[in-house]
PAVEX-328070 format. One record per residue (C-alpha): residue in three letters; residue number from 1; x, y, z. Coordinates in Angstrom, 1 decimal, always signed. Layout:
# PAVEX-328070
+------+------+--------+--------+--------+
: resn : resi :      X :      Y :      Z :
+------+------+--------+--------+--------+
:  ALA :  NUM :      X :      Y :      Z :
...
+------+------+--------+--------+--------+
//
This chain:
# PAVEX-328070
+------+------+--------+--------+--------+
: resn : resi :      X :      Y :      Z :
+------+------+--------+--------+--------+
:  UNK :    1 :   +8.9 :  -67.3 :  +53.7 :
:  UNK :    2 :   +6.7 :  -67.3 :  +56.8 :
:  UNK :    3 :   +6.3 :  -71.7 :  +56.2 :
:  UNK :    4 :   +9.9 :  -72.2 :  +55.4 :
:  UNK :    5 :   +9.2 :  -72.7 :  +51.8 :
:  UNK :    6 :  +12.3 :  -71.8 :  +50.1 :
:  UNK :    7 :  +12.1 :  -72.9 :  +47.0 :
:  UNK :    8 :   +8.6 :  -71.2 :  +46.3 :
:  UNK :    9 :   +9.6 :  -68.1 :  +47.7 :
:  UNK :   10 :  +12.8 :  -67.6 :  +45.5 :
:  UNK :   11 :  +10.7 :  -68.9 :  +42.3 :
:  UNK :   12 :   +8.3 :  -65.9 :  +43.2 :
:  UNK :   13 :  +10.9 :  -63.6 :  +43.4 :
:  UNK :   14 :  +12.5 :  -64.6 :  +40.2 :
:  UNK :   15 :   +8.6 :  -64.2 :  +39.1 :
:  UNK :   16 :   +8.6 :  -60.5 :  +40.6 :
:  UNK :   17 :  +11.4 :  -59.7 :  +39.1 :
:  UNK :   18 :  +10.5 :  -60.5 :  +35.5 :
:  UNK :   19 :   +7.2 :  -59.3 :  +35.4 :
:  UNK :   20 :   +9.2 :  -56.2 :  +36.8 :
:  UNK :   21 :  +11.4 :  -55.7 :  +33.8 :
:  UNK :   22 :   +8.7 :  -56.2 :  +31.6 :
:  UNK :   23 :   +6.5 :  -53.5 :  +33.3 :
:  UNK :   24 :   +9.8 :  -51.0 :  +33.2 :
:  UNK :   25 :   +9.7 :  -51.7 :  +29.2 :
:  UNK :   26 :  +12.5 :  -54.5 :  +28.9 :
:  UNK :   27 :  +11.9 :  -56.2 :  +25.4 :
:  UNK :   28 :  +10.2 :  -59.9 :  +26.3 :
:  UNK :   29 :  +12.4 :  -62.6 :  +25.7 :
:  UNK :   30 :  +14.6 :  -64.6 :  +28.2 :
:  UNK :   31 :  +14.7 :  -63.1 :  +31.7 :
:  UNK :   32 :  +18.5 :  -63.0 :  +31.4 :
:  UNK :   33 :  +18.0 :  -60.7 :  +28.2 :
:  UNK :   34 :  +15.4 :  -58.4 :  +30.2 :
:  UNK :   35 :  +18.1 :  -57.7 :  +32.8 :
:  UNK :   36 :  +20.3 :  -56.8 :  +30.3 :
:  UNK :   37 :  +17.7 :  -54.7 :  +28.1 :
:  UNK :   38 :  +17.4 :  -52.4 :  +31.1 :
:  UNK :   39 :  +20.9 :  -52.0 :  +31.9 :
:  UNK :   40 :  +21.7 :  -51.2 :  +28.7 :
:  UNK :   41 :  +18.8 :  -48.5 :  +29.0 :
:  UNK :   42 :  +20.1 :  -46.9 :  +31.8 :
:  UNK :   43 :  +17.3 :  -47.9 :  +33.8 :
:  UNK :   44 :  +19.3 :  -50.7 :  +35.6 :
:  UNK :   45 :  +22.2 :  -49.7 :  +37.8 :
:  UNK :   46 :  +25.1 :  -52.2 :  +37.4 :
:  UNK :   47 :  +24.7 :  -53.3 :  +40.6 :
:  UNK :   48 :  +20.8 :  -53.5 :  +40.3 :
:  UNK :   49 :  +21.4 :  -55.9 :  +37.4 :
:  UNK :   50 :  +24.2 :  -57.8 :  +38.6 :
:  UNK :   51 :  +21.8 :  -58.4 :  +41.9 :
:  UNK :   52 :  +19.2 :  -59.1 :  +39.1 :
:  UNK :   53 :  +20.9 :  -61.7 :  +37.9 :
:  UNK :   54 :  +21.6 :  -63.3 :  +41.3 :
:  UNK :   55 :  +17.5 :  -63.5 :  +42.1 :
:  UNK :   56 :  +17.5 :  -65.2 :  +38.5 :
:  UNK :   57 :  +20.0 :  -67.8 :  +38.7 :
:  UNK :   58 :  +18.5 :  -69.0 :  +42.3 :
:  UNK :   59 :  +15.3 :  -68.5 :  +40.7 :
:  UNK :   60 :  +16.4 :  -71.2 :  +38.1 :
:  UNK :   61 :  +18.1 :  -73.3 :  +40.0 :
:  UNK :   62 :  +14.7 :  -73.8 :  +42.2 :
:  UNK :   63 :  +12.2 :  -73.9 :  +39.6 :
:  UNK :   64 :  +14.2 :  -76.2 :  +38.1 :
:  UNK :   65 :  +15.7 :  -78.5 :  +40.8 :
:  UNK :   66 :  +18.3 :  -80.8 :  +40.1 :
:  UNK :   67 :  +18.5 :  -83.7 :  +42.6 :
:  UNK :   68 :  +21.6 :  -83.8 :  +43.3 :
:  UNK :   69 :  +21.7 :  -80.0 :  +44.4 :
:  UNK :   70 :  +21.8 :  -79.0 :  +48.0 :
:  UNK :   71 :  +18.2 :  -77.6 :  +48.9 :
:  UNK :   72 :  +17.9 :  -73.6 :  +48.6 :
:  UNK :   73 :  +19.7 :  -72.1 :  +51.5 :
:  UNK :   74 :  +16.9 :  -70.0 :  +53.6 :
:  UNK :   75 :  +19.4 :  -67.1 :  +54.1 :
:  UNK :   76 :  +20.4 :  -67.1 :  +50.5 :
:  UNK :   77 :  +16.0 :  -66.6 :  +50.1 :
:  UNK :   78 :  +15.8 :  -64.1 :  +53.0 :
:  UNK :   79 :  +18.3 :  -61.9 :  +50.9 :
:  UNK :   80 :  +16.6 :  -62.2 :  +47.4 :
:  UNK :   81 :  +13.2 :  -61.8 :  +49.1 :
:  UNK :   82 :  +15.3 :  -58.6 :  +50.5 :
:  UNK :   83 :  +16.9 :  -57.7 :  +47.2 :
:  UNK :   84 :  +13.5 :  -57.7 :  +45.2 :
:  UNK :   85 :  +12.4 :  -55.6 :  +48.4 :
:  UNK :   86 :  +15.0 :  -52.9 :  +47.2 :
:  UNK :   87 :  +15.3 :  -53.1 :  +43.4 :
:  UNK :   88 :  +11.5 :  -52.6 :  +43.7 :
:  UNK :   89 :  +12.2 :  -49.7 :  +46.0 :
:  UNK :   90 :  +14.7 :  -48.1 :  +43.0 :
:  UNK :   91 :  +12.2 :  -48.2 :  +40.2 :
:  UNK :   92 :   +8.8 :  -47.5 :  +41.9 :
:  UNK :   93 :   +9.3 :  -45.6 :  +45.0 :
:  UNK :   94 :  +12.3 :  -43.7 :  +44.6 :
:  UNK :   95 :  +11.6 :  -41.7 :  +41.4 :
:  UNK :   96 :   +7.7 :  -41.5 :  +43.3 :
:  UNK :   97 :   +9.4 :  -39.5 :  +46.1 :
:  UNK :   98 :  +11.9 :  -37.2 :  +44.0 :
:  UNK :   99 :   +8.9 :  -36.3 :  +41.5 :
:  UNK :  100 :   +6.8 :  -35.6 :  +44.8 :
:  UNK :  101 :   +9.6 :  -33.3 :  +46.0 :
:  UNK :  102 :  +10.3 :  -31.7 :  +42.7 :
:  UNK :  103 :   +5.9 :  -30.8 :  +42.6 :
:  UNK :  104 :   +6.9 :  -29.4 :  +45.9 :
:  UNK :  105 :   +9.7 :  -27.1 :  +45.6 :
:  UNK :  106 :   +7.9 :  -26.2 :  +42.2 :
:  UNK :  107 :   +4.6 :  -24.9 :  +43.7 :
:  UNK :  108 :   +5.9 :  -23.4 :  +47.6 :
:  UNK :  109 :   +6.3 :  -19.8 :  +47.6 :
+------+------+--------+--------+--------+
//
């Protein structure tokens, strides 16, 4: 992001994002098929995986340029980069902070 390098920086994302599902226990297979793994869990909010499939399809799209595609707009990266930022947020920080809050109301006097 900091060298203007689009394209890598939406393919890592889409990279982020997979290796996320598959560390939240989505069955391996097509990232598109992760997505939908966890939503049908109940582990995915339908907006978390609609967003999901967003960062995929630009993901795609710049791993897999076609050359008669406009280049990856940097704002269109800025938000994925910002959307990963978030989903990762929902499944690793979030349900950190309630479970430290829940050990605290559980041991104060």
């Amino acid at each position: 992001m900091r060298v203007g390098n689009w394209d890598a920086a939406v393919v890592m994302a889409r990279s982020a994002l997979q290796f996320t599902m598959r560390d939240k226990g989505a069955t391996k297979g097509t990232l598109y098929a992760e997505i939908e793994d966890l939503a049908n869990k109940g582990t995915l909010h339908p907006l978390m995986k609609e967003w999901s499939h967003e960062v995929r399809e630009l993901g795609n799209d710049s791993a897999h340029p076609d050359p008669q595609a406009p280049p990856t707009d940097p704002e269109n990266a800025r938000d994925i980069v910002q959307f990963l930022d978030l989903l990762l947020g929902y499944l690793y920080d979030l349900p950190k902070h309630i479970s430290d809050y829940r050990q605290r109301k559980v041991t104060s006097p």
